[in-house]
C-alpha positions as CSV (number, residue, x, y, z in Angstrom):
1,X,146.0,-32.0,-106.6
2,X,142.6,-31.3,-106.2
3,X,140.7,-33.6,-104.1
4,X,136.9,-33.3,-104.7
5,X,133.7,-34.9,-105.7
6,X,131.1,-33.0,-107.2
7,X,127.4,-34.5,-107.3
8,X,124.4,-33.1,-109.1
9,X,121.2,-33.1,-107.1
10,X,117.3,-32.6,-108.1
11,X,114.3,-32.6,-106.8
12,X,113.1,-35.3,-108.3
13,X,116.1,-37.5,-106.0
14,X,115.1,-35.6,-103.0
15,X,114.8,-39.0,-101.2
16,X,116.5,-41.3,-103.3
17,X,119.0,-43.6,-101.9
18,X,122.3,-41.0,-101.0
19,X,125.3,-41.3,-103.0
20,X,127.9,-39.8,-100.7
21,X,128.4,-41.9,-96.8
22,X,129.6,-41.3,-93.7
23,X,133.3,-41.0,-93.7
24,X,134.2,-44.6,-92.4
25,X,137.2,-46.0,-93.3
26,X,138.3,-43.5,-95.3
27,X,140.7,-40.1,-94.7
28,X,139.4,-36.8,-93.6
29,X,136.1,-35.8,-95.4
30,X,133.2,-33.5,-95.2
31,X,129.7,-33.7,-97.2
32,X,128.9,-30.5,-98.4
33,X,125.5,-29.5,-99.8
34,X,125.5,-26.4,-101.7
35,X,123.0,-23.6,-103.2
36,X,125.8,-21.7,-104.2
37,X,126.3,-22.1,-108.5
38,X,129.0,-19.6,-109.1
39,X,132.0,-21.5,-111.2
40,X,134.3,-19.2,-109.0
41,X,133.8,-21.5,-105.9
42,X,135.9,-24.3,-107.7
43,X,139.0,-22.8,-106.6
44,X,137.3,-22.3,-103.2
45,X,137.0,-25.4,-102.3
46,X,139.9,-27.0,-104.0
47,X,142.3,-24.5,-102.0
48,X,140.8,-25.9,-98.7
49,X,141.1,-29.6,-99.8
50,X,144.7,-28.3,-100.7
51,X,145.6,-26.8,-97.4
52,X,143.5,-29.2,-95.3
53,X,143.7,-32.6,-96.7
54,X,139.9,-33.2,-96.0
55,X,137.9,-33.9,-99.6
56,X,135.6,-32.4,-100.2
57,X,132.2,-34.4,-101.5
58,X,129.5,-31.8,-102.9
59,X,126.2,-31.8,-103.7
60,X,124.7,-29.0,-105.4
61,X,120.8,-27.6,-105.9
62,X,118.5,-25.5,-105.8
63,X,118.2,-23.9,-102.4
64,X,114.6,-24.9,-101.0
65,X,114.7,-28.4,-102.7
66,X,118.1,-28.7,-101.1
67,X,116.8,-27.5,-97.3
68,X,114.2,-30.1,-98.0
69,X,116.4,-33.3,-98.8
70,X,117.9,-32.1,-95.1
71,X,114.8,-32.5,-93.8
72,X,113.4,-35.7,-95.4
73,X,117.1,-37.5,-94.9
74,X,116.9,-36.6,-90.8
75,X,118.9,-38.0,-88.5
76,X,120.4,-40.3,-91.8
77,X,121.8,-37.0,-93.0
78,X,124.9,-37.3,-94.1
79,X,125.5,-33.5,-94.5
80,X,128.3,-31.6,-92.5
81,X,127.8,-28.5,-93.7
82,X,125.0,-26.9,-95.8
83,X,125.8,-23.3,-98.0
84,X,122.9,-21.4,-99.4
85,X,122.0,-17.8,-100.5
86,X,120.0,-15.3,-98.6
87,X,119.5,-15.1,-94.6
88,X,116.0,-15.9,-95.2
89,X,116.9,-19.7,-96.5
90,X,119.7,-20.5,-94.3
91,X,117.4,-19.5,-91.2
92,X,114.2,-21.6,-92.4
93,X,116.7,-24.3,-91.9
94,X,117.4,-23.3,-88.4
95,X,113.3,-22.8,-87.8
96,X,113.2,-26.6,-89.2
97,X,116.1,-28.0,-86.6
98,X,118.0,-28.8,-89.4
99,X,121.5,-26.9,-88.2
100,X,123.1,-27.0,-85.1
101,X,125.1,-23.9,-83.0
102,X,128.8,-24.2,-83.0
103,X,130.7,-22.5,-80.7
104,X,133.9,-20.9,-82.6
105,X,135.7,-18.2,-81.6
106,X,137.5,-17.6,-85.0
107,X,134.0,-17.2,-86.7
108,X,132.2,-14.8,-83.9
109,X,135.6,-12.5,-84.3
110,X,135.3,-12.7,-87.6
111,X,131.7,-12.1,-88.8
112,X,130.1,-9.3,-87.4
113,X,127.2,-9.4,-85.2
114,X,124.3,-8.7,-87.5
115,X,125.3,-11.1,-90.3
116,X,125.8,-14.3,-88.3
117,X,122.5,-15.7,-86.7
118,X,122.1,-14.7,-82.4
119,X,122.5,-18.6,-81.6
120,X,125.4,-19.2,-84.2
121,X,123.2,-21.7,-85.9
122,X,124.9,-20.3,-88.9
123,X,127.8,-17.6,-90.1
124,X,127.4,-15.3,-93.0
125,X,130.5,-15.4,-95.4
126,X,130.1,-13.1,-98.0
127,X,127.9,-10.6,-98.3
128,X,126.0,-8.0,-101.0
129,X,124.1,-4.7,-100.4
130,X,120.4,-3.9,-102.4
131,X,121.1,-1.0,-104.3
132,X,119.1,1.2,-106.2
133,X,120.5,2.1,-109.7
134,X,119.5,4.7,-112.5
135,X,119.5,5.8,-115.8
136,X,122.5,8.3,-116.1
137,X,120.7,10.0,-119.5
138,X,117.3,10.4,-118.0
139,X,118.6,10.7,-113.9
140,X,120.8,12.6,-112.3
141,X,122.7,11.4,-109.2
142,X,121.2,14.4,-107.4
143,X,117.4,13.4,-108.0
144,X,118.3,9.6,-107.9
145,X,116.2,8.1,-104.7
146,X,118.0,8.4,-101.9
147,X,116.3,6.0,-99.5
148,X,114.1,2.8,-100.1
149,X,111.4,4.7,-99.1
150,X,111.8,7.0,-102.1
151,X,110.3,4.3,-104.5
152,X,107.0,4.8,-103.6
153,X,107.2,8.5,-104.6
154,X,104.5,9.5,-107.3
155,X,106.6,11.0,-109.3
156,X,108.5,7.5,-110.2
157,X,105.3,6.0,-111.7
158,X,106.1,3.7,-114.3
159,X,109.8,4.3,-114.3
160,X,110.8,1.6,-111.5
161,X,111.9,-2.1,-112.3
162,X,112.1,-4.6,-109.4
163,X,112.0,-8.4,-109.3
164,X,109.0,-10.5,-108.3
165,X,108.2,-10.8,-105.3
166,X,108.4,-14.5,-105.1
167,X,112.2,-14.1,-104.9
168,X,113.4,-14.0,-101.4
169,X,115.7,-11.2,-102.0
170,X,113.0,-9.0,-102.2
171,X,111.2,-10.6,-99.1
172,X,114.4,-10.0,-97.3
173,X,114.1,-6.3,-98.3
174,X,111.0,-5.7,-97.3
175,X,111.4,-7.7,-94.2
176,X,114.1,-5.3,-93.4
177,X,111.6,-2.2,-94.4
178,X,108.9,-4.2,-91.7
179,X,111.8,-3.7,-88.7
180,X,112.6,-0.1,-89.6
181,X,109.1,1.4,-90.7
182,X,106.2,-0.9,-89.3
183,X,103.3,-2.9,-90.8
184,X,101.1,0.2,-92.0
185,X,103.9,2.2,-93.5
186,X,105.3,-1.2,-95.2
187,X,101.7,-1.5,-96.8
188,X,101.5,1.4,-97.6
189,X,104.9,1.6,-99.9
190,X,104.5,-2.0,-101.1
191,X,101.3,-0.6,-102.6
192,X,103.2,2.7,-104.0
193,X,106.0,0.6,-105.3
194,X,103.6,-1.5,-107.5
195,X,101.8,1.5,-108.6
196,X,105.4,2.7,-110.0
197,X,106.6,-0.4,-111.8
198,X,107.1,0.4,-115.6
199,X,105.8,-3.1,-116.3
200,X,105.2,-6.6,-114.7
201,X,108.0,-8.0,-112.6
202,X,110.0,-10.3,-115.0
203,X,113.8,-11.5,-114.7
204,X,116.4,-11.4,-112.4
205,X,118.7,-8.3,-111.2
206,X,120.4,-8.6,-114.3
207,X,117.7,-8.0,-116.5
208,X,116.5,-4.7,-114.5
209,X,119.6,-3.1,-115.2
210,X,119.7,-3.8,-118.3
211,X,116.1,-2.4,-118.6
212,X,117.3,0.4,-117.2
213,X,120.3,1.0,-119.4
214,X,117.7,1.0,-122.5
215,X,115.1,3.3,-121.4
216,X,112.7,0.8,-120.4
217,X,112.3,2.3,-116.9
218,X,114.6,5.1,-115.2
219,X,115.3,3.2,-111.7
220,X,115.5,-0.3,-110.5
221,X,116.9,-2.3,-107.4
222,X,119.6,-4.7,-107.8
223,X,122.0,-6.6,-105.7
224,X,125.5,-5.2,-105.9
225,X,127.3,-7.9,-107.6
226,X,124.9,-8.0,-110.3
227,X,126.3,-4.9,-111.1
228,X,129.8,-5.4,-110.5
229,X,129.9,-8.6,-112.6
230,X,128.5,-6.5,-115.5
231,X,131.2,-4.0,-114.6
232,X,133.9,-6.1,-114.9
233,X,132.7,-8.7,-117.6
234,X,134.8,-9.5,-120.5
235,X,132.1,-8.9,-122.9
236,X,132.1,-5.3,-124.1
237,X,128.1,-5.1,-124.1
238,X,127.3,-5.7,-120.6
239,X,130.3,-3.2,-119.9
240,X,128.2,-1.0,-121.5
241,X,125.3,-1.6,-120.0
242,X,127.3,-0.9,-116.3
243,X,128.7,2.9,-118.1
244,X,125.0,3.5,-118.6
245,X,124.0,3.3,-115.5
246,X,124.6,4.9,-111.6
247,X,124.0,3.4,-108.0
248,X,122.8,4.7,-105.3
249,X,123.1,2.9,-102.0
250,X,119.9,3.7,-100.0
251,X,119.1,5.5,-96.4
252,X,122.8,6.5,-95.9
253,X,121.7,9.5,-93.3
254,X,119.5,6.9,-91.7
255,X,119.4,3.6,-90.8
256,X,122.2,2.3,-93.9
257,X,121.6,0.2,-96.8
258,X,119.8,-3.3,-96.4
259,X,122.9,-6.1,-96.6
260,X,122.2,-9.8,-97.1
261,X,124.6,-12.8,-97.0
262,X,125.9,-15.7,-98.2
263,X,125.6,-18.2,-95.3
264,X,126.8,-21.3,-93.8
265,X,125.7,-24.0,-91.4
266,X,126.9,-26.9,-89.2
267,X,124.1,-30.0,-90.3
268,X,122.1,-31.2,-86.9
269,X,123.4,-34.5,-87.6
270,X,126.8,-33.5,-88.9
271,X,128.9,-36.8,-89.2
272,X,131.9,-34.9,-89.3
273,X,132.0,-32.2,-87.0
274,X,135.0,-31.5,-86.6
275,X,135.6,-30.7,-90.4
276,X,132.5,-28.9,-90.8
277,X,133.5,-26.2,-88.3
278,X,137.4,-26.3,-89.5
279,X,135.8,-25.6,-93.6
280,X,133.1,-22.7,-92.0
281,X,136.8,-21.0,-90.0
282,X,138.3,-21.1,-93.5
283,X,135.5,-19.4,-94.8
284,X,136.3,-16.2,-93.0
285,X,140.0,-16.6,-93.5
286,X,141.9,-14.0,-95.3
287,X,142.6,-16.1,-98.4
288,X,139.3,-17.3,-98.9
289,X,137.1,-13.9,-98.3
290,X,139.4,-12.5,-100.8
291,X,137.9,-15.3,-103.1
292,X,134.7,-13.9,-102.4
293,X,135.7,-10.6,-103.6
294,X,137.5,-11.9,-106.8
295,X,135.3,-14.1,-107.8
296,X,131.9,-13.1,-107.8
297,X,132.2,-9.7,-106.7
298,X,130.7,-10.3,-103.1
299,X,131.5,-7.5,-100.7
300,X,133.5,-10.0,-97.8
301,X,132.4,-10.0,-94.1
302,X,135.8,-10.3,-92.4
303,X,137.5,-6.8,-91.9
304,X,140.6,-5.6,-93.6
305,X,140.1,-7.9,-96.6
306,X,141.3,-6.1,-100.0
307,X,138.3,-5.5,-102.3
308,X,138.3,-5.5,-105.9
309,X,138.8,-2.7,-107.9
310,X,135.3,-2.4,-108.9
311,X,134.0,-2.8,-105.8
312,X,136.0,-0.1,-104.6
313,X,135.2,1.9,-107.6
314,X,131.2,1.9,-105.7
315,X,133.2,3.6,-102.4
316,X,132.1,3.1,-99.0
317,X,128.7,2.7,-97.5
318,X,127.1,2.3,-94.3
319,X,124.9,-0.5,-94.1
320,X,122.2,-1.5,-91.9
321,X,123.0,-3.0,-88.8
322,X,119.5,-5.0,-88.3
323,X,120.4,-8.8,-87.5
324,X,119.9,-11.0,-90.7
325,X,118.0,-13.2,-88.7
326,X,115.2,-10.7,-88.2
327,X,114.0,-9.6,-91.8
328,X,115.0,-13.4,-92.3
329,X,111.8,-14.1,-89.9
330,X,110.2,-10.9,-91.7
331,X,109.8,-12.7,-95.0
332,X,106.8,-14.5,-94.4
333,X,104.7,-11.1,-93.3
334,X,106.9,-9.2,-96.0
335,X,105.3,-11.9,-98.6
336,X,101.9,-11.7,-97.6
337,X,102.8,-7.5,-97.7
338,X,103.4,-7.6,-101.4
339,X,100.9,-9.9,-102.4
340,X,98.3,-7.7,-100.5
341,X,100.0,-4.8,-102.6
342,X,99.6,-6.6,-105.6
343,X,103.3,-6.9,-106.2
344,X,103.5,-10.2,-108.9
């Protein structure tokens, strides 16, 4: 039996009266409040009600609206744990005081160094690399960029696609091109890259591979399982769309490919402690990064977990070893970078 509580959240309710309370006279439980919207997760969170006992309660929204209920409920919180996309969000949350460091040694073996946060305010628990990908009719996998840095080459004017630069994804990017290169080479390719772009930023990763795939531009930078879930997708268009295309995964004889996470968190005012930190172990656990995998084709960040066969179909990769937590910190700067540059 599955034994969970789902609750919608908005922005408009960011301070309304809370549904969920503090688990007082009741059995095991632990608030969850979730940025995460992938329909795969169901069976995440039922198996560890299932194994655990403890129900689940959940909120779900959008993941600044959701930081900011944290911070407006203080020390009335009654969040455990919080889940959210993107080492930049999850460590605003830490810069706000809104997590807390938990000292587990199941999650420090577990999650390697550079995708959990110095203090182990919070854990990353699945991961995804940006990846460049190209038109296989117009590109071959010899001329394909091979580094980040490649984008800004002339000769890719107006053939690149990229999101906005509004979405933190790419402010992670380029916080993670700020580490490695420095503020006036970081200008100077933000600049390049919007020089390149075949049109306006529009969409999500999606959308510029599917641009790509029709000729609208020749290159574009996607997140992994953006790709993969096209890959694998039970419609036979989107498959398509995947066959049309090749990846690339950047700076391989350098520095690696820029990773980013799925994170988790202990709340600063966790009521249940004790089943925050037990849900965040399970997280990591064999079972569960497998779910990762599975589901929404999310690379896992425990070792010697089986991937699926699409993800294996993309091979191995080395990947950037800069802490999350520093192109996390990067993303202001990176911002202000691409707005400088231009970059919508």
């Amino acid at each position: 039996m599955k034994r969970r509580t789902i609750l919608k959240a908005s922005v408009v309710g960011l301070v309304a009266p809370l549904v969920i309370g503090r688990s007082y006279g009741q059995g095991p439980i632990l608030n969850l409040y979730s940025a995460r919207h992938y329909n795969t997760d169901e069976a995440l969170y039922g198996n560890f009600s299932d194994l655990s006992g403890i129900k689940i309660n959940r909120i779900d929204a959008e993941p600044d609206p959701l930081v900011e209920r944290l911070r407006a409920e203080g020390d009335k919180s009654p969040c455990d744990v919080l889940i959210t996309t993107d080492a930049g969000r999850i460590d605003r949350a830490r810069e706000m005081g809104l997590l807390q460091p938990v000292a587990s040694e199941v999650l420090s073996k577990a999650v390697p160094r550079h995708l959990r946060d110095p203090d182990n305010h919070w854990f990353g628990f699945s991961k995804r690399a940006r990846v460049i990908v190209y038109n296989k009719d117009k590109v071959t996998a010899a001329n394909a960029p091979r580094n980040y840095e490649d984008l800004a080459d002339p000769k890719w004017k107006g053939k690149l696609l990229i999101r906005s630069s509004g979405h933190i994804y790419n402010q992670s990017l380029v916080g993670s091109l700020l580490a490695a290169d420095g503020l006036e080479r970081t200008e100077a390719w933000a600049r390049a890259v919007t020089t390149n772009l075949a049109r306006p930023p529009r969409g999500g990763d999606t959308d510029q591979i599917r641009g790509v795939a029709a000729g609208e531009a020749e290159i574009a930078v996607s997140n992994t399982y953006y790709y993969v879930n096209l890959l694998r997708s039970k419609k036979a268009e989107d498959r398509e769309v995947a066959a049309k295309v090749g990846v690339v995964f950047p700076n391989q004889a350098n520095r690696g490919t820029h990773v980013n996470i799925s994170g988790g968190a202990v709340a600063r005012h966790a009521p249940n402690k004790a089943a925050a930190v037990k849900f965040l172990e399970y997280l990591v656990s064999p079972q569960a990064q497998s779910y990762f995998a599975e589901g929404n084709s999310e690379y896992p960040v425990a070792a010697g977990v089986e991937l699926s066969a699409e993800l294996k179909s993309l091979g191995s990769f080395k990947e950037d070893q800069l802490n999350a937590r520093v192109f996390a910190q990067n993303n202001a700067e990176a911002l202000k970078i691409m707005d400088r540059a231009g970059w919508k």
